[in-house]
C-alpha positions as CSV (number, residue, x, y, z in Angstrom):
1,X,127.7,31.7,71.3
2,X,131.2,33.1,70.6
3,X,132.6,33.7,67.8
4,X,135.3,32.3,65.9
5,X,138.1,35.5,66.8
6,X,136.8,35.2,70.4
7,X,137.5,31.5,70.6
8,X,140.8,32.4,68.8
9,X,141.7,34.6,71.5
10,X,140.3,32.2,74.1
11,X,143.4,29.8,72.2
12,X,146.2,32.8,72.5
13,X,145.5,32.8,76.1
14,X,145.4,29.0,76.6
15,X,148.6,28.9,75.1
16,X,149.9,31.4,76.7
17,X,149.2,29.6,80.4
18,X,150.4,26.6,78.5
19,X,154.1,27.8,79.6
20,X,153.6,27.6,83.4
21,X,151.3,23.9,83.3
22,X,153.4,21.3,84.9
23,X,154.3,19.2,81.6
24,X,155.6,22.3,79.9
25,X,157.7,22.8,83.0
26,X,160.8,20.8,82.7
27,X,161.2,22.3,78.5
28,X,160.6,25.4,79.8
29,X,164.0,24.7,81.6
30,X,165.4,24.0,77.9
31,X,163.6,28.0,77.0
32,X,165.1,29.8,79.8
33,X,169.1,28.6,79.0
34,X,168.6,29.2,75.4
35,X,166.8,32.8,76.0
36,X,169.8,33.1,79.0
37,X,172.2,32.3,76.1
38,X,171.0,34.7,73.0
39,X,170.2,37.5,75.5
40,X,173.4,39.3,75.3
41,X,173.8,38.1,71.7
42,X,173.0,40.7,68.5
43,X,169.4,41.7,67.9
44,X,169.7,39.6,64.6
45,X,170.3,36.7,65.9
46,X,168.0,37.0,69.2
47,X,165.0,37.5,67.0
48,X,166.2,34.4,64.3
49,X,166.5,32.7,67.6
50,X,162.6,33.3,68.6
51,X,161.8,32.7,65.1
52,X,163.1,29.2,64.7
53,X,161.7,28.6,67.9
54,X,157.8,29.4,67.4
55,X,158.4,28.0,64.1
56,X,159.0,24.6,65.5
57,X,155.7,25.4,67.7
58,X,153.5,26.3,64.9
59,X,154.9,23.7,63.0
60,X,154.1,20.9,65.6
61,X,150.9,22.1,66.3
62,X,149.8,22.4,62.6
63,X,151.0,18.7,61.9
64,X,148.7,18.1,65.3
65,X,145.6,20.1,63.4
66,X,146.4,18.0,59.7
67,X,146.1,14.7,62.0
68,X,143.0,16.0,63.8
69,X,141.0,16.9,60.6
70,X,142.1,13.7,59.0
71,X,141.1,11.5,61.6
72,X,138.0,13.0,62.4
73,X,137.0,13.0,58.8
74,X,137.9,9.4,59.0
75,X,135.0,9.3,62.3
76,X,137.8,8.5,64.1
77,X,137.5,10.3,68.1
78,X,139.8,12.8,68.8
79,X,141.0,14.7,72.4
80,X,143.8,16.6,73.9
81,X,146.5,14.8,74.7
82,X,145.4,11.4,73.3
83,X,148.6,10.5,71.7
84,X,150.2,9.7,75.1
85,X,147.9,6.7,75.4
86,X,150.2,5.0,73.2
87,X,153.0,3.6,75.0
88,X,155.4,3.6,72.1
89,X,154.5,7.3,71.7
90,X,155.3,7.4,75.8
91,X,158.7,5.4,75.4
92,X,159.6,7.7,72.3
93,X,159.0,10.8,74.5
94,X,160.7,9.0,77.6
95,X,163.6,8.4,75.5
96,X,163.6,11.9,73.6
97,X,163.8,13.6,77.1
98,X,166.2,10.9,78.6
99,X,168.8,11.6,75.7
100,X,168.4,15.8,76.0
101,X,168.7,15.3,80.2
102,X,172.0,13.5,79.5
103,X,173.4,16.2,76.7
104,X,172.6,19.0,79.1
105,X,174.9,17.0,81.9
106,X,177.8,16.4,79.7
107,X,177.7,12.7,79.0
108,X,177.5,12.7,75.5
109,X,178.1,16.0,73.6
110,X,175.2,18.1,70.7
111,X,174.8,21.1,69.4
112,X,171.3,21.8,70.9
113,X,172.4,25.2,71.7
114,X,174.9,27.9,70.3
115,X,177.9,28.4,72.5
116,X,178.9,31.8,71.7
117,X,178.5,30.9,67.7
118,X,175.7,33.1,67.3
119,X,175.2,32.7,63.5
120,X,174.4,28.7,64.3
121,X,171.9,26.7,66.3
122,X,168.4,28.2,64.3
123,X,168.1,24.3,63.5
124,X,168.5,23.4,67.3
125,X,165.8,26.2,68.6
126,X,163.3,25.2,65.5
127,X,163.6,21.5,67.0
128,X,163.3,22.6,70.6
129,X,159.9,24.4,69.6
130,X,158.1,20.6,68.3
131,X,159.7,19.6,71.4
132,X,157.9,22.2,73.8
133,X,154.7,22.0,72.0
134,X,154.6,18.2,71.7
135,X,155.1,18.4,75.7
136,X,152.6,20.7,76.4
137,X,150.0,18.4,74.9
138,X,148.9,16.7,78.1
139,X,148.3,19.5,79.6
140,X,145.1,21.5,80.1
141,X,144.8,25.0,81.3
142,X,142.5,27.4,82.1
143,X,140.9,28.5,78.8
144,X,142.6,25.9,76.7
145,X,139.9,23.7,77.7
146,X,137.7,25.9,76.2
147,X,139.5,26.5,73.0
148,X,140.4,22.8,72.5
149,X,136.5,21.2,73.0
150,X,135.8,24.0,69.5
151,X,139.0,22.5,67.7
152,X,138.4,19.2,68.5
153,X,134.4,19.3,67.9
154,X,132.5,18.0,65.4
155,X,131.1,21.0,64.2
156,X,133.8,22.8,63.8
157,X,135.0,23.4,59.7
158,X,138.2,22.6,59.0
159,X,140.3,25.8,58.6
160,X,138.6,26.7,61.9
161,X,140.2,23.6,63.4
162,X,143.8,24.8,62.1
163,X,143.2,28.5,62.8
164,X,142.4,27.4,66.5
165,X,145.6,25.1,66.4
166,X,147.8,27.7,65.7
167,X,146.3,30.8,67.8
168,X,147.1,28.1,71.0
169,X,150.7,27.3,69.4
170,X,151.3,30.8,68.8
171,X,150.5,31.9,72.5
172,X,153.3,29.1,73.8
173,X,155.4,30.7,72.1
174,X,155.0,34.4,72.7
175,X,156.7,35.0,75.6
176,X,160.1,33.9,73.6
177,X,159.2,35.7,70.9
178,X,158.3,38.9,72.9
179,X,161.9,38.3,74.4
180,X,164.0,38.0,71.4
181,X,162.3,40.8,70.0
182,X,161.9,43.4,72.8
183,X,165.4,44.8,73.4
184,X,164.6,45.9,77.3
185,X,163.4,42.5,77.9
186,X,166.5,41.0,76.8
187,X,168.5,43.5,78.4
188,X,167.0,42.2,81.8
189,X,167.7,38.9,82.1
190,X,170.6,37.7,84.0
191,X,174.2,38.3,81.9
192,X,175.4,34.3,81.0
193,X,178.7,33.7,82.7
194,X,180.0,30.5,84.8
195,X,176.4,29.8,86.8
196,X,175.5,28.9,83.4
197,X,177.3,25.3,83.5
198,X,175.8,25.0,86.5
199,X,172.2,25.6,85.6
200,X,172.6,23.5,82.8
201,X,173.5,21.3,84.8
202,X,170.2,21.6,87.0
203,X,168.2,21.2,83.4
204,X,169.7,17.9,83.1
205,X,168.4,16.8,86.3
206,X,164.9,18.6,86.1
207,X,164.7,16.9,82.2
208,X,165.7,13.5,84.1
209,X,162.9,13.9,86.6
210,X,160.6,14.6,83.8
211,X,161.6,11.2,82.0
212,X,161.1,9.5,85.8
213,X,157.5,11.1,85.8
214,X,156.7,9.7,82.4
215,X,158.4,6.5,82.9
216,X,155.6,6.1,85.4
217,X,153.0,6.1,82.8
218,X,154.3,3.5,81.0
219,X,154.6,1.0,83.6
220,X,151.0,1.8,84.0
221,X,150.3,0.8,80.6
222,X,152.7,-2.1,79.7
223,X,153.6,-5.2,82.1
224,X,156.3,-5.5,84.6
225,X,158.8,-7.2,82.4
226,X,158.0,-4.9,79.5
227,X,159.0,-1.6,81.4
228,X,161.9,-3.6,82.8
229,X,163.1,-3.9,79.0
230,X,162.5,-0.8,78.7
231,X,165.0,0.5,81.2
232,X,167.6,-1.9,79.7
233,X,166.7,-0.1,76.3
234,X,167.9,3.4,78.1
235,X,171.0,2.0,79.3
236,X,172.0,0.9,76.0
237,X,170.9,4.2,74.7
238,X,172.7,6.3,77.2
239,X,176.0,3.8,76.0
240,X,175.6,4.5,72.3
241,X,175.7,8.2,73.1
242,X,178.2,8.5,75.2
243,X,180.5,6.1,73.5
244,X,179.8,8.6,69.9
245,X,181.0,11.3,71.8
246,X,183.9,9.5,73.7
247,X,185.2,7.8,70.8
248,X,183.6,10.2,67.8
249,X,183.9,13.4,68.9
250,X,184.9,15.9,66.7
251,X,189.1,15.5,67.5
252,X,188.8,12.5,65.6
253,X,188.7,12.4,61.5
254,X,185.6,12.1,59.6
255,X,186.0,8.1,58.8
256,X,186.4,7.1,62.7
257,X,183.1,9.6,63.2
258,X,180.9,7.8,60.8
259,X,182.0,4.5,61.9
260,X,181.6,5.4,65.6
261,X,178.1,6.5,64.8
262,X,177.1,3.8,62.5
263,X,177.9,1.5,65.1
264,X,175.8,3.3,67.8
265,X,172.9,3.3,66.0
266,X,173.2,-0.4,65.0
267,X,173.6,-1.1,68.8
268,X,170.7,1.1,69.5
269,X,168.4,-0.3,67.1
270,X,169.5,-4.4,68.2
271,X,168.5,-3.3,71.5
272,X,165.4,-1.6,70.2
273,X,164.4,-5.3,68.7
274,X,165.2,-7.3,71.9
275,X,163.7,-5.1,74.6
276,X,160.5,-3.1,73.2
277,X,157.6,-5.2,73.3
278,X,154.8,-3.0,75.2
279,X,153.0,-5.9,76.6
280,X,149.7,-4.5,77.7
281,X,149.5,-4.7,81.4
282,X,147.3,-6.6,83.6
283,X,144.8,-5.2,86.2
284,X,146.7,-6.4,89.8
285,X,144.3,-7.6,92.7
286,X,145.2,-6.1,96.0
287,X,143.9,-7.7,99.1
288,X,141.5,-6.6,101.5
289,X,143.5,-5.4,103.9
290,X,145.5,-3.3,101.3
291,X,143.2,-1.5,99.9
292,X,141.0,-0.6,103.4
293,X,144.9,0.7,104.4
294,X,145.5,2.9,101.8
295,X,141.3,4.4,101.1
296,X,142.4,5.7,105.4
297,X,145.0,7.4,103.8
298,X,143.9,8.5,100.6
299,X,140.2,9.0,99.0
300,X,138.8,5.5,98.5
301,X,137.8,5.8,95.1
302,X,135.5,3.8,93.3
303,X,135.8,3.3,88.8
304,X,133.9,5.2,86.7
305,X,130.5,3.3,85.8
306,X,127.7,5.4,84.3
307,X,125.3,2.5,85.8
308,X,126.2,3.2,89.0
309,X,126.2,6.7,89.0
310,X,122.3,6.2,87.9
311,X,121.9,3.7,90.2
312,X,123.3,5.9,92.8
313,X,121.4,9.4,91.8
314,X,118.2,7.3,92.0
315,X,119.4,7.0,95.8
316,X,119.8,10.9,95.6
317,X,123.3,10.1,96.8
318,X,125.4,12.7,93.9
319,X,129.1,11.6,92.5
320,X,131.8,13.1,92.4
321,X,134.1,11.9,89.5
322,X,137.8,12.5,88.4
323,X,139.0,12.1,84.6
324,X,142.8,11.4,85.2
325,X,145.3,10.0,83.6
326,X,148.9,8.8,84.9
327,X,150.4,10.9,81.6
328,X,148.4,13.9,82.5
329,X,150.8,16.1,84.5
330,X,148.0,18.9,85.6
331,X,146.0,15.6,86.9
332,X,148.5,14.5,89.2
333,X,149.4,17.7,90.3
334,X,146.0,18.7,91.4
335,X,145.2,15.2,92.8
336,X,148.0,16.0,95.2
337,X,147.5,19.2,96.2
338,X,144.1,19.8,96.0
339,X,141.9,16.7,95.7
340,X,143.5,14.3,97.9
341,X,143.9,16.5,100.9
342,X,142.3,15.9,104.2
343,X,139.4,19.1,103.9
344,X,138.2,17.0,101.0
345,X,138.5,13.4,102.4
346,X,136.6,14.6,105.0
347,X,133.9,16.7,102.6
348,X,132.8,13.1,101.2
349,X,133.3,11.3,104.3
350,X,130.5,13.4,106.0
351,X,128.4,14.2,103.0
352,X,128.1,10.6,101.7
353,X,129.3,11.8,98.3
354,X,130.6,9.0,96.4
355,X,134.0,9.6,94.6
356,X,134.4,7.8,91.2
357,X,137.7,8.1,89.1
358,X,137.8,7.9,85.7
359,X,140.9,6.4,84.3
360,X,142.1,7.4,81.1
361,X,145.5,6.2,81.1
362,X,145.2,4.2,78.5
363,X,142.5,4.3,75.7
364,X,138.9,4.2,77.1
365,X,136.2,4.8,73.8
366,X,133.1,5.3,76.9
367,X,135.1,7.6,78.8
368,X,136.2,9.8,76.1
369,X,132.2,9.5,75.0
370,X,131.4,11.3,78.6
371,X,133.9,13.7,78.5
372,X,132.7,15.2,74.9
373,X,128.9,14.8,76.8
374,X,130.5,16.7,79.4
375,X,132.0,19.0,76.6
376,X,135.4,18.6,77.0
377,X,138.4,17.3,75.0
378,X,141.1,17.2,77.9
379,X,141.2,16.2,81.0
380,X,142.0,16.7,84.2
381,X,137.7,17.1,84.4
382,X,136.2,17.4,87.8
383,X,132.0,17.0,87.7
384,X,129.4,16.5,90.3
385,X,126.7,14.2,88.9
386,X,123.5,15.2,91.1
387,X,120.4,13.4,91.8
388,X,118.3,16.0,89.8
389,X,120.2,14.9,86.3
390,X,121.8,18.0,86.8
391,X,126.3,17.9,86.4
392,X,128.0,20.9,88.5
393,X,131.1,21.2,85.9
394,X,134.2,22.5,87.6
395,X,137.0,24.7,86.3
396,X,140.4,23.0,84.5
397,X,142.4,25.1,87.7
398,X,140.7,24.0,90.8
399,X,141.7,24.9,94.6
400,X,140.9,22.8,97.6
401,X,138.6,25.4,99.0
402,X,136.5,25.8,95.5
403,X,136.6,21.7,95.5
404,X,135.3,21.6,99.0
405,X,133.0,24.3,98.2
406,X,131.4,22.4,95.4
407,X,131.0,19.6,97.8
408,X,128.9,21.4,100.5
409,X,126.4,22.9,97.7
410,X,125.6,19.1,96.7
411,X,125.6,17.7,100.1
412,X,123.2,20.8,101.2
413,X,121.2,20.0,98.4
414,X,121.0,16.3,98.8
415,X,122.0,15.6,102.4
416,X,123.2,12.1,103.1
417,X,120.1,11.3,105.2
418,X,117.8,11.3,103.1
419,X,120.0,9.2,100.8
420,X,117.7,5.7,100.1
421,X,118.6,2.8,101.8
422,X,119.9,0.2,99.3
């Protein structure tokens, strides 16, 4: 069994991938202007800079560690990522991104950054730390899988819990830090100029994409009319921003400010009251034809049921089942390009191995109970339940051809002709 530094390290190096996952990517827009921005700036400031900013990291993840410890003290069930089954959690992110995509594109104006004012903005790059590591939380990666199931386990003391924490939060933030503090790195990035505006400019839009993505997860997890609201909520939001910064900038005294911002916030927090309800959504029944349409398209996926999956081994017909989630970024990327492609539709088609998704969009107490049999604490999670009672475990990072591979070996083993009639 490992020990406690090797897991540690396991943690540095999950965090570490962390940076390139797919949730991480649209802050990591946010990293590169401010480490575009300090670069040419004084050594002093560049490291403050890189300072502030793992400080918001470790700070973030070591509130996420107090919570875990308390909650599993409590016997409460904790995972990765859990907190975005919570759609006011989702709507407070959605919102949270929304308002920095439309800073970054000049509606409304904040100091999130330093413009040229190199003694200021430590507060901003603190803040924009808790905001990459509270983004990186749906995300699994290679190794982080690893490092997460000892954090999150029961057995695990809980100093070990926070030591883990922080080794992951200190590798997402050590390619800043190894920036702002090694002078030829610096030196190498791009000198800021004019293009800046214009990649800030693309942030906004990449940070408004990310907002669309999550957006999605909430309409899977409230009604119709409730997400509707919701959008009415932005608009209002968007208004009360830009209307503080048209009519309370900083040209105007310190009176008219106040009064312009008071009046924002009371307009955002009356539409807050009128438009947030989070109605729990209601499962939608497709017709027939619908759903034969879309399984010749797609991989006709049946939900997770541990009954049938014995029911079906007893056939010595295996499973092949996928824990998603619509808030897990890593999930839907893989789903697209390398589970629901057409050398794996065809795999199951010819092997007869039944494809089973498990849905953890919103709060599922069973599925979570599999996973932590399985020994994970994240998701995506990719397993092959075979006939034998045996479970082929694949990676976090999967390819098509390793999916596909996996596939053969259980179709070899069990071929589809020798399945039991039912």
């Amino acid at each position: 069994m490992a020990s406690l530094l090797e897991y540690i390290g396991i943690g540095l190096l999950g965090g570490l991938i962390l940076n390139v996952m797919p949730c991480v990517l649209p802050v990591l827009t946010m990293k590169l202007f401010h480490v575009l921005e300090h670069g040419s700036g004084d050594a002093r400031a560049r490291k403050l800079h890189g300072i502030a900013y793992a400080g918001g990291i470790l700070t973030a993840f070591l509130v996420l560690a107090i919570a875990v410890i308390v909650l599993r003290a409590s016997g409460e069930r904790v995972g990765w990522g859990m907190q975005f089954q919570h759609p006011p959690f989702v709507a407070a992110m959605i919102a949270l991104i929304f308002a920095f995509g439309l800073n970054a594109l000049g509606v409304f104006e904040f100091n999130i950054s330093v413009h040229g004012h190199h003694h200021q903005g430590y507060t901003a790059s603190y803040f924009n730390g808790i905001f990459a590591a509270v983004m990186s939380t749906p995300c699994s990666a290679p190794f982080l899988g690893t490092a997460a199931a000892f954090a999150l386990g029961a057995g695990a003391i809980w100093w070990q819990t926070l030591a883990m924490f922080l080794a992951i939060g200190f590798g997402l933030s050590s390619p800043f830090l190894l920036v702002s503090f090694i002078p030829r790195l610096a030196k190498a990035l791009p000198r800021p100029g004019p293009w800046m505006e214009t990649f800030k400019s693309l942030m906004g839009f990449t940070l408004l994409a990310a907002a669309i993505w999550l957006f999605g997860t909430l309409q899977a997890q409230v009604s119709a009319e409730s997400s509707r609201d919701f959008l009415v909520f932005l608009l209002v939001l968007a208004i009360a921003l830009w209307g503080t910064h048209h009519f309370g900038g900083v040209i105007y005294s310190n009176v008219r400010r106040l009064t312009v911002r008071v009046i924002a916030l009371g307009l955002v927090v009356a539409a807050g009251t009128q438009t947030l309800s989070f109605e729990q959504s209601q499962p939608e029944s497709r017709p027939a034809s619908a759903v034969k349409s879309a399984a010749a398209q797609h991989i006709a996926w049946t939900p997770f049921n541990l009954q049938q999956i014995g029911a079906e081994n007893k056939r010595g017909r295996p499973i092949f089942a996928d824990f998603t989630a619509e808030w897990c970024a890593n999930c839907k990327t893989n789903d697209k390009l390398f589970v629901d492609t057409q050398p794996v539709r065809d795999r199951l088609r010819t092997s007869g191995i039944l494809p089973m998704k498990a849905d953890l969009t919103n709060n599922d107490d069973a599925l979570w109970d599999e996973a932590n049999v399985l020994g994970r604490t994240g998701i995506p999670i990719y397993v092959l339940y075979l006939p034998d009672g045996t479970r082929d475990l694949l990676p976090e990072a999967i390819t098509t051809d390793m999916l596909v591979a996996h596939l053969e070996a259980a179709a070899k083993k069990f071929p589809p002709e020798r399945v039991a009639k039912q």
